[in-house]
N, C-alpha and C positions, 0 to 999 in steps of 0.2 A: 440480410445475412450477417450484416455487424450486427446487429440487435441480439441474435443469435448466440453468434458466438461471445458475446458480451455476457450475455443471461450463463453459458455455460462456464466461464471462469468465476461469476460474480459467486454463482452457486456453490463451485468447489473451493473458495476461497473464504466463504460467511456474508460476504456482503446481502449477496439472497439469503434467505432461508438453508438450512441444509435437505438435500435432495427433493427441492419445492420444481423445480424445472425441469428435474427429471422424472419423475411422480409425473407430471405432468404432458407430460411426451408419451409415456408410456397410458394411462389410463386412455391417451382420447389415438391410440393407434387405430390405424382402418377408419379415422372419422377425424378428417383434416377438416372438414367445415364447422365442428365442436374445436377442432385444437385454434384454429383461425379465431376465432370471437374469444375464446379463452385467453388465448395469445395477446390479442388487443385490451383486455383489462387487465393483464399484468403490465406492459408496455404505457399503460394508463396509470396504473398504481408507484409505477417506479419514477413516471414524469413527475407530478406531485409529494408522492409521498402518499401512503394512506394504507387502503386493510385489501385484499385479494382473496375473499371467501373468506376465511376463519384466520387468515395471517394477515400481521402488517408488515408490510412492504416500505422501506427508506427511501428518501427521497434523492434522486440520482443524477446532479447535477451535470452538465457537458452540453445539453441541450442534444442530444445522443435520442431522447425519448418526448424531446416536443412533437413529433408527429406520432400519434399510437398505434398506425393501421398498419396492420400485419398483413401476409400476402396467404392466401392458399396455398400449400402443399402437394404438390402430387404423390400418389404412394409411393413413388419412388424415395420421395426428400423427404417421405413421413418415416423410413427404413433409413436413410443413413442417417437422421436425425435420434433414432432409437437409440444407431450404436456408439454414434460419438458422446453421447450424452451420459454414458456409462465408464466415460474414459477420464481421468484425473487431469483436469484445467488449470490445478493449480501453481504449477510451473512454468505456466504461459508468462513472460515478459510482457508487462501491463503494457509500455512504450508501445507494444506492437498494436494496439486497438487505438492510439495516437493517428499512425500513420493509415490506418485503412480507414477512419474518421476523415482522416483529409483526403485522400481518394476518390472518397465517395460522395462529396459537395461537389457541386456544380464550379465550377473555376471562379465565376463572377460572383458568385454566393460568397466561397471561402476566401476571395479575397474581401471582403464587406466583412466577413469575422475575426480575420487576422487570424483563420485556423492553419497554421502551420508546423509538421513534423520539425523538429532539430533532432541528430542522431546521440547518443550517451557522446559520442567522440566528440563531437564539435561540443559539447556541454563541458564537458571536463574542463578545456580548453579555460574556461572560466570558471569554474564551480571549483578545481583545485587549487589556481591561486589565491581567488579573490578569498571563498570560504574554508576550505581545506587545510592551508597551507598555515593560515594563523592558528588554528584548533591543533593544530596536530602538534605545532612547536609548544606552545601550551600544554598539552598534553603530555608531552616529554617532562617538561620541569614539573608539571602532576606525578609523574609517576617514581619519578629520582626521591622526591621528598615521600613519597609513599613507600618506595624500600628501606630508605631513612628512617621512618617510622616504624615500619615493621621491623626491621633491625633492633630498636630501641626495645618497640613491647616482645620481643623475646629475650632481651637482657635483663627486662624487669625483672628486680628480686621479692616483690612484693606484689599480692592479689589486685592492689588497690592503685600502684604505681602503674602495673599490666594494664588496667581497664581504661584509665586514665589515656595510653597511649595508642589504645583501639579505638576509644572515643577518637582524639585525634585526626586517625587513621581514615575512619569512618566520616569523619565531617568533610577529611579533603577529600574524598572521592564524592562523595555524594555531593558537595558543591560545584563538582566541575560537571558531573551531570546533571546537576541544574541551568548551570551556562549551557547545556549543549539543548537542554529541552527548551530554554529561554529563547532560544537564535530564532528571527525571523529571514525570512528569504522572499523576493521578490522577484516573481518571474520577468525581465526584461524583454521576453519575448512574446507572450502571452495569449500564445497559438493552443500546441494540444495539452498543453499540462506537463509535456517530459521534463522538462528543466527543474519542476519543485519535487516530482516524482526522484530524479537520480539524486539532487541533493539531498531528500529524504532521507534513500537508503544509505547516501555515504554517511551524515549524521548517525542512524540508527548503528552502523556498522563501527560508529566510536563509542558509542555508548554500550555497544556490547563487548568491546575492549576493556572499559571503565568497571563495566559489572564483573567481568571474569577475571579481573586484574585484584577487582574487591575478596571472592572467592578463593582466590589465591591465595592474598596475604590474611587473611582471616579477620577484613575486617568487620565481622559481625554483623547486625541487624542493615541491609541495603536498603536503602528507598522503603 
């Protein structure tokens, strides 16, 4: 069932193919013993890496697809598998395939892999002071010296004094979004993956402050 519904976010999200899972559902309807062996060499193509018929398939690390064997379907579950599969996965909160990953081990297993859920809240918790809290102050005296600038190249009275101070402009942003793509992070916990996942998005969510900050003041050619 997590395989599943795994396959249907990966899909609406790119990580699959686009509508390779669903295509798939649908061509082997009324013949679950074709979707069952089908099922098993995608679930094979994703453990490795490698080609699914005529597509290649990326390799899907979590260890989610060390076992390839898919279960037969009743018609039942071949029918609401039709209809979910036509539904938009892509707002699913990745975290959530985190926790039903841990769930679904054996207790004595996932304590031997140290797979364990942390929630976004308990994660902030450190992920805002320890990485947050210094970027963001940084990020303020970025942005002070960046209206400073842009103040400047609109006072310019010459074409060449103007470009000059967007070059400028231009350099300080794009340097601090090199700091923010430069940052490494290290899960101290190193269960389902939520910890690099939330501090991903808070990173990507300054970096699109950086860009739209850029846009703003016009400073010119970004990244």
């Amino acid at each position: 069932m997590i395989r599943l519904l795994f396959c249907l976010f990966a899909e609406d999200t790119g990580l699959l193919p686009e509508g390779l899972f669903t295509k798939l559902v649908d061509h082997t309807k009324g013949k679950s013993a074709a979707f069952q062996q089908q099922l098993q060499q995608l679930f094979d193509a994703m453990r490795t890496g490698g080609w699914f018929g005529f597509t290649e398939i990326l390799h899907f690390d979590g260890r989610l697809f060390d076992e390839s064997k898919a279960l037969e379907l009743d018609s039942a579950g071949m029918r609401t598998l039709a209809q979910v599969s036509h539904l938009d996965w892509s707002s699913v909160e990745p975290s959530i395939f985190g926790t039903l990953f841990e769930r679904s081990l054996d207790p004595d297993k996932r304590s031997q892999l140290g797979a364990h859920y942390t929630s976004r809240e308990d994660i902030l918790l450190i992920v805002e002071p320890v990485l947050m809290a210094p970027l963001r102050r940084r990020w303020a005296e970025v942005q002070a010296q960046a209206e400073t600038l842009a103040q400047r190249m609109d006072e310019a009275t010459t074409p060449r004094t103007r470009t000059n101070r967007q070059r400028d402009l231009t350099n300080l942003l794009t340097g601090f979004a090199r700091e923010i793509a430069t940052i490494q992070v290290l899960d101290p916990a190193c269960g389902s993956g939520n910890f690099l996942y939330v501090a991903l998005r808070l990173l990507l969510d300054l970096e699109k402050e950086v860009i739209t900050l850029a846009g703003r003041l016009g400073a010119g050619h970004f990244f």
